[in-house]
N, C-alpha and C positions, 0 to 999 in steps of 0.2 A: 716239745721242749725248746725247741730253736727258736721257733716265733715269740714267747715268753722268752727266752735272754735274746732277743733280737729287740724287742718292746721294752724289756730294763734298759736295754744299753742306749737307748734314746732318749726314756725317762732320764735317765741318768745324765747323760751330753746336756741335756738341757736343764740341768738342775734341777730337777722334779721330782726325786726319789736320791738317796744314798746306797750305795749296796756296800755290803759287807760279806768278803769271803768267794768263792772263783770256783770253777766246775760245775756241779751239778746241786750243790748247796750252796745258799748264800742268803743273806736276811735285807731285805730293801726295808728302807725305812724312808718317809714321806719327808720333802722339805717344807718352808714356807711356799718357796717358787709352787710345788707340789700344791698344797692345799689350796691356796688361791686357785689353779689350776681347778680344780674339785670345786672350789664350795662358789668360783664363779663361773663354770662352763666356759674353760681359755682352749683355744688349741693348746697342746701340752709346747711348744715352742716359744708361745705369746709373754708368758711370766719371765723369761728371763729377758725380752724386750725392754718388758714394763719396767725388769731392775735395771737396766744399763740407761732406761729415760731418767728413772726416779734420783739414781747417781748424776747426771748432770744436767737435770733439774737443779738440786741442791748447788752444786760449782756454783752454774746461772745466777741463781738467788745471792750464793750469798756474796756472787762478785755486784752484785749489781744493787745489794743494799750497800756495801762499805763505799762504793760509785755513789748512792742516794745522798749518804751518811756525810760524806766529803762534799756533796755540792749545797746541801739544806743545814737546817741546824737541827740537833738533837732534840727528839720530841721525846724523849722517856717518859717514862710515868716518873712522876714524882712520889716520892715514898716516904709519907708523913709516921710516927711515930703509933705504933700498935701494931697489931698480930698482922694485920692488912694494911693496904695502901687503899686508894681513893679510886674505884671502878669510873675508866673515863672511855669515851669511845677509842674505838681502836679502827687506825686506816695506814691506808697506802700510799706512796705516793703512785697514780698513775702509771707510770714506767715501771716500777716494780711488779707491781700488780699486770701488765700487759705482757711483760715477755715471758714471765711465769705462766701465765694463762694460757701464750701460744705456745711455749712446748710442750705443756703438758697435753695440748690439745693435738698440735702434730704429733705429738708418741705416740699418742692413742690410735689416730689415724696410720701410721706406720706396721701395724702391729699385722701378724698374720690373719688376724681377725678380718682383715676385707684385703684379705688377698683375689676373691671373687668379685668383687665390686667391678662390675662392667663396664669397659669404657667401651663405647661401642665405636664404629664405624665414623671418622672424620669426627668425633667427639671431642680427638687433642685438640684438634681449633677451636672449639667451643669452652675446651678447659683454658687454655690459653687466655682467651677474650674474654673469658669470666675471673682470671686472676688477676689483669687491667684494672679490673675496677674493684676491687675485693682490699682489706685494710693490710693483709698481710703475704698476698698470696702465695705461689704454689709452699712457700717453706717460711720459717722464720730469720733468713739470713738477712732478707733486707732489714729487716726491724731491729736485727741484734746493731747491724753492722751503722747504720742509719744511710745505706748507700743502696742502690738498684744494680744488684750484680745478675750478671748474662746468664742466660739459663738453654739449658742445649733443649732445644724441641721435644726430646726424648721423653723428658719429666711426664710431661704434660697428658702421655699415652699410660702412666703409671695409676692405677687404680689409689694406691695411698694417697696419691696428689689429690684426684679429684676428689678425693672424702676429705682431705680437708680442705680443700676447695668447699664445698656443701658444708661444710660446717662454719666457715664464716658466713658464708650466705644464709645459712639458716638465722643466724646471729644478727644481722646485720639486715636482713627481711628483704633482701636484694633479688630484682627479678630473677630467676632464671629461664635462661636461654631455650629450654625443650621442653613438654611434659612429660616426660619420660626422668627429666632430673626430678622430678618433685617426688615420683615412687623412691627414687635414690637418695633423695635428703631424708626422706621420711626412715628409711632401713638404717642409717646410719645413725640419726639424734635416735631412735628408740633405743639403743644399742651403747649408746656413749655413757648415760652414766653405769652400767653394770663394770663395763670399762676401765669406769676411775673410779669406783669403789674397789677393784681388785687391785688397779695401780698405788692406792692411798692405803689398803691391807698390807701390799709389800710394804712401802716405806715405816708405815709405823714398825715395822720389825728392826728396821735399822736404825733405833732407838737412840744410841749410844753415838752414834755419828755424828759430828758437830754441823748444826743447820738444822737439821732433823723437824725441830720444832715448827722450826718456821718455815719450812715444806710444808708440813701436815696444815698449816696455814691458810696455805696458797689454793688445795684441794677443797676446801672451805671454800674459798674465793672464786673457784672457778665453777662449784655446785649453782653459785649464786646466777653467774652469768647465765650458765646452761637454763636455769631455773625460771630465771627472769627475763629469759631471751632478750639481754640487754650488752650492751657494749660497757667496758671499763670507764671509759670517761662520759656516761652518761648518769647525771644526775638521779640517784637514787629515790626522790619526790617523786617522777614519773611512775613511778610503780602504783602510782594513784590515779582512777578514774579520774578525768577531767582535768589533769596536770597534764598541758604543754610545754613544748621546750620554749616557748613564747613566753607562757607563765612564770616557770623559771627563772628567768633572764631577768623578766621583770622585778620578780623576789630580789636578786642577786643584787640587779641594779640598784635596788631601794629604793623603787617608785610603788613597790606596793605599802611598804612598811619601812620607816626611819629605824624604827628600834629591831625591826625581823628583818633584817637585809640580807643577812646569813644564816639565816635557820637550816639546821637540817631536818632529816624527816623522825633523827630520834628526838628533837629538841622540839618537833612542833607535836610528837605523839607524848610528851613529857606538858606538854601546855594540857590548861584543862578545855573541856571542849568548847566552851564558850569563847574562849581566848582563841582555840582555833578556828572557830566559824567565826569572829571576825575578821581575823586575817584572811582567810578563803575568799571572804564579804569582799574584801578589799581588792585581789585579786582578779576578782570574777565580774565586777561593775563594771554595766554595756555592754559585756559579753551574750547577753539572753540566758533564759534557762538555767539562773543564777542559783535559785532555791535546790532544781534537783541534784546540779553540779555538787554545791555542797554535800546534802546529803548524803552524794554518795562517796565520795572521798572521805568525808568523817566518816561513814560506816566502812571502809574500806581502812583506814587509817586506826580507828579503835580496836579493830578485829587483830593489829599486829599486836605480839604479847610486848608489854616492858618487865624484863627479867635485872632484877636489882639481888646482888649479893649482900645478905643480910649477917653473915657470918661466916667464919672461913678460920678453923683451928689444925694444928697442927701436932702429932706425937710420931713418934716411934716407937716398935717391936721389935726384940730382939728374940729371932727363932731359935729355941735352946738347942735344937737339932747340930742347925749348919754355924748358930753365932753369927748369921747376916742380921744386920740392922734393916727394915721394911718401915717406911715413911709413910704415914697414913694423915692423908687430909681433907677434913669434912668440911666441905661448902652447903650452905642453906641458900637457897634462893626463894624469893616472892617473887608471885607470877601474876598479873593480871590483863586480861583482857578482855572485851566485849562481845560477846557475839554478831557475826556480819547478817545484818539484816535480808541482806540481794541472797545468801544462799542461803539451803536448806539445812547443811551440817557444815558445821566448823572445817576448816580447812586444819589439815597441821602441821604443823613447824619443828622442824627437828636441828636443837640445842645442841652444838659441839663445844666439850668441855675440853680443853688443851692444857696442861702443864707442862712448863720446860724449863730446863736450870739456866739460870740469871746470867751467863759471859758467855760460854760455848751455844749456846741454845741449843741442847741436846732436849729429845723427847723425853720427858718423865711418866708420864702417863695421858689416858686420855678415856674419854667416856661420850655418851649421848643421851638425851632424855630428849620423848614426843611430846609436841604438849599439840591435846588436840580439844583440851576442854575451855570451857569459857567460865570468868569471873574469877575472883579471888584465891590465890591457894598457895602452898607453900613445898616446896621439892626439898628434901638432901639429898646427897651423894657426897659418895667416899670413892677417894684414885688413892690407890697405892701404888708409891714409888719405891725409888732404889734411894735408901736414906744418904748412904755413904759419896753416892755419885751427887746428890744437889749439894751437900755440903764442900762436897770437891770445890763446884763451879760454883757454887753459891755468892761467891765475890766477900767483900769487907762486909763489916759492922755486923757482924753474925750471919751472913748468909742469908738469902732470899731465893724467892722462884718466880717465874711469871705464868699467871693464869688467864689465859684467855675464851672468853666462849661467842660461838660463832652461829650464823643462820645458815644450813643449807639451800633456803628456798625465799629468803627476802635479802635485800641491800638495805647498807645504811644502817643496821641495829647492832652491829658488832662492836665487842668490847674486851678490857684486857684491864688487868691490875697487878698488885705486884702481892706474896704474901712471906713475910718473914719464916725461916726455919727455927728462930727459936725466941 
């Protein structure tokens, strides 16, 4: 019996269970901390890490968009007349998007989760000399602060450093120092997204917290990197065979194209294919091995889905039970995309649907759909919200909400709109 309330009373310290009641009876009941716990194999210590990241995550965020907001000009979505507004891509700037990425990344790596992570024997010097040349290294101070502040030797011996030490390096495709790190990059990237699926499980619970939304965002944003094993300010065109950053530059520059100077990669998958194999044409002339280059970028480029919001209605429920008002809103989406020739089965892509109220950006709801088929075809879904809470935040002219959907595993096709509550 002692080991059982010796085992509650830990659960417990650590948010992982509630107990109700003292002696020899008492009724534990499961938290969120708890299930994540459960449904993603955490040390029972690890979820209440993940919640005190996920809490100044959000601070981070949302200090450092009103920062964004104050030095750029307002990009909102403009919100033309009807039940919807006008689906437009949806981005970052850079800075937002980088230091959200590295906390959430350092959290992860802080977590009890690699508290065994080995630093071996005169290792710190090699952590050390590998933070040297790393974007962010052993922590996120320098980035936050944009200054190089002293760091005492000690760090360097901590196993959390090194993981995420190795996770920019994995990121970043940077030699390393030993063969013995590359067993160690490899035990840590296998491990990181179960990680931030259970850090992104917490946060959505914290629903109602202003920010909310636009955390569960950034979790999006960061699947993407992990995904694409690519850096934040790397051109999302890359994601295509035969795109260099040479190529790039050149697009950018407008010496491949006057009128495509700034294409992005959902604007040249919006072109039809003809229009993008000449622009590739263009591109690619005197380079050699022009014909297969193309090919295989168009087949690599058709194979990403374009998901357009065809319809997006909105009502409320009133539960005669409790007399809560329940917000229900159905989105139609067309999906099309081409099967990739170079493999044998389609790849799949997994759709994150975001709703959040229009001034606080609190989470309203949220959803996902795979799409791993090829060719034409048409999705709904329905998120149910909290009716009373968007109309709260919902701002003037009757209230509105912002809907965004997100790619776990490509850059560059993300988008967001606005939709009327009433």
């Amino acid at each position: 019996m002692s080991v059982i309330k010796d085992t509650v009373e830990k659960l417990h310290e650590s948010g992982c269970v509630k107990r109700d009641g003292d002696g020899v009876d008492f009724l534990v009941t499961p938290t969120v901390l708890g299930n994540a716990a459960a449904s993603f194999y955490l040390t029972y210590r690890t979820p209440k890490q993940m919640q005190m990241g996920v809490r100044e995550a959000r601070k981070i965020l949302i200090q450092t968009l009103e920062k964004s907001d104050a030095d750029e000009p307002d990009n909102a979505v403009v919100q033309p007349p009807g039940n919807t507004g006008r689906t437009v891509p949806f981005s970052r700037s850079p800075r937002v998007d980088e230091i959200t990425i590295a906390w959430l990344l350092y959290t992860l790596s802080s977590t009890h989760e690699f508290d065994e992570l080995p630093v071996r024997h005169t290792e710190e010097n090699l952590n050390q000399e590998l933070s040297e040349r790393l974007m962010w290294g052993p922590d996120t101070s320098a980035l936050m602060s944009g200054n190089k502040p002293y760091y005492n030797e000690d760090i360097f011996s901590d196993p959390h450093t090194k993981g995420f030490l190795l996770i920019q390096a994995h990121l970043e495709r940077a030699k390393l120092p030993i063969s013995d790190y590359v067993n160690d990059t490899k035990s840590i990237v296998e491990n990181i997204p179960r990680l931030l699926a259970a850090m992104r499980f917490i946060a959505a619970f914290d629903n109602t917290t202003a920010g909310s939304f636009e955390l569960l965002t950034q979790f999006s944003r960061t699947k993407q990197i992990l995904e694409t094993r690519s850096l934040v300010d790397d051109d999302p065109l890359l994601q295509l065979p035969g795109f260099s950053s040479d190529a790039v530059r050149r697009m950018r520059n407008g010496t491949a194209s006057k009128r495509n100077d700034d294409i992005s990669i959902s604007e040249m998958r919006a072109l039809s294919k003809r229009d993008a194999s000449d622009l590739m044409q263009r591109l690619f002339t005197g380079r050699g091995k022009q014909a297969s280059q193309i090919d295989r970028s168009l087949d690599a480029l058709y194979a990403f889905p374009m998901v357009t919001v065809t319809n997006a209605s909105v009502r409320s429920e009133v539960n005669k039970t409790t007399g809560k008002n329940t917000g229900k809103l159905k989105i139609v989406l067309d999906v099309q995309r081409e099967k990739r020739k170079s493999f044998k089965n389609n790849e799949g892509y997994t759709l994150i649907l975001i709703l959040g109220s229009w001034q606080q950006r609190m989470l309203l709801s949220d959803t996902s759909v795979r799409l791993t088929r090829s060719g034409s075809w048409t999705i709904t879904k329905e998120l149910t919200f909290d009716w009373a809470a968007a109309n709260a935040d919902g701002g003037i002219d009757g209230g509105k909400m912002a809907l965004r959907l997100l790619f776990d595993e490509i850059r560059g096709f993300d988008m967001e709109t606005t939709v009327n509550l009433k």
